[in-house]
N, C-alpha and C positions, 0 to 999 in steps of 0.2 A: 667451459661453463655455458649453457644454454639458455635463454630467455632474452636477459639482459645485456647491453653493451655495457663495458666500461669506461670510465671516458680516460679519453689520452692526454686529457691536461695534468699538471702537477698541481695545480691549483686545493690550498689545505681544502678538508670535509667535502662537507656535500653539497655545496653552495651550490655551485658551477654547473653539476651533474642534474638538478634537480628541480622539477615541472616548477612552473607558478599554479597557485590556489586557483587560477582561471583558468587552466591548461587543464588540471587533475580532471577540475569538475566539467569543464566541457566535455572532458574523457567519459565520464560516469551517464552523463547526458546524451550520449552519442548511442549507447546500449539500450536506454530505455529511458522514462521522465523517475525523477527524484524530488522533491521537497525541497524547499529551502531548509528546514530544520533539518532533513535529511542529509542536504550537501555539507551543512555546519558542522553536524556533527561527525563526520566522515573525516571532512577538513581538520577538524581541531584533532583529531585521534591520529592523523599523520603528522600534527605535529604544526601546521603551519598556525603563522599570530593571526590575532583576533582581528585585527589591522586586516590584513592581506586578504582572509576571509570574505570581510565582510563588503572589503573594497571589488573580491573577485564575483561576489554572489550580486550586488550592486549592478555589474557589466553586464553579468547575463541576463538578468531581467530585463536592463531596459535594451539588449538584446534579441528579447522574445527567447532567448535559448532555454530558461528557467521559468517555470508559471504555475503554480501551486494550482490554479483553478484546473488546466488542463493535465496535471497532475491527479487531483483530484476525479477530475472524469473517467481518466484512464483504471485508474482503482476500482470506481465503481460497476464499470463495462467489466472491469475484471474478474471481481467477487462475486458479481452476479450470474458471470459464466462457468461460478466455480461451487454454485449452489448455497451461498450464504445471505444471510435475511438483513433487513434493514439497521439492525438493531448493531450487527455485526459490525457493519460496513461505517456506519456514525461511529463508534467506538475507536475502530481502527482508524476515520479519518482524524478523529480530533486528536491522537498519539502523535500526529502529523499536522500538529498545528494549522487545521483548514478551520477557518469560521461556519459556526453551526448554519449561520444563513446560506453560506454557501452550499454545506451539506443537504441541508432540508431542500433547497431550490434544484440539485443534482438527483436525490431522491426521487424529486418530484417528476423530474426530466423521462429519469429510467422508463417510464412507466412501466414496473415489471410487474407482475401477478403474484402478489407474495404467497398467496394460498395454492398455487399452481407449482411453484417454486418449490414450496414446503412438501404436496406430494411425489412430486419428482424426487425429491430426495429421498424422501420415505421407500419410496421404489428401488431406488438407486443402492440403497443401505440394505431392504430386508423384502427388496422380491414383492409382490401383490400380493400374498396371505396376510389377513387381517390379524391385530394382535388378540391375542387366543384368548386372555385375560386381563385384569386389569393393571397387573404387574407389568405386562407386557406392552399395553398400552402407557403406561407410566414412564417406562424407558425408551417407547418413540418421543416422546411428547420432551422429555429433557434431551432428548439427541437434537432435536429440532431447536430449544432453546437455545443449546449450546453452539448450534449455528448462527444465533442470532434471531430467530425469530419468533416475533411478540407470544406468548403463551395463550392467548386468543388462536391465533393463527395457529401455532402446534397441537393445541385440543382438538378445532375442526378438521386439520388432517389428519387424527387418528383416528376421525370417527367413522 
């Protein structure tokens, strides 16, 4: 069998054999940043108590290892390099339990070009021909929403 060791104690279940809640998540941390709602949830779905949890997410914070703000930055440097609008990006952070102040003030950081953003995409999606009608205009304009961005901003880049 390949992956896994198995362990050589006799020791009953999987006591013995098995990371602590601060091991896992430092694990998960090591790859990339994660939420605290995010290591929670992860945590409780393997099974570990609420206890352990939240005594392991506790460590890493005041660790620096855990930082929902720098979590949050990372996201937004992310999604904006992936072409999605502000609107997107709040949405998705607040599923992630970041406070809106915090969102707005990261927003504000970005300073990205959201109308520059929006025809990049537009480019990116249907090539520099203009849409031929208003149907067609119609369906840039919800593609553009559906990325998140304000329908002010989608209108102007289809015009």
């Amino acid at each position: 069998m390949h992956g896994r060791r198995r362990s050589t104690s006799t020791s009953s279940g999987n006591e013995a054999s098995r990371r602590s809640a601060c091991d896992k998540a430092l694990a998960m941390l090591a790859r990339r940043e994660h939420s605290r709602r995010e290591l929670r949830m992860r945590l409780a779905r393997d099974g570990y108590a609420d206890e352990e949890i939240e005594a392991a997410l506790a460590s890493l914070v005041d660790a620096n290892y855990q930082s929902d703000e720098r979590f949050a930055e990372m996201m937004v440097r992310s999604r904006i390099r992936q072409g999605y609008g502000p609107q997107r990006l709040r949405a998705e952070l607040r599923t992630h339990d970041v406070p809106d102040a915090l969102i707005a003030d990261l927003l504000e950081q970005a300073e990205a070009d959201w109308q520059a953003q929006a025809r990049a995409q537009l480019r990116r999606r249907y090539g520099d021909t203009p849409p031929a009608d208003y149907r067609e205009r119609a369906k840039r304009m919800q593609f553009l929403i559906r990325r998140g961005f304000a329908p002010a901003i989608a209108r102007a880049a289809t015009d």
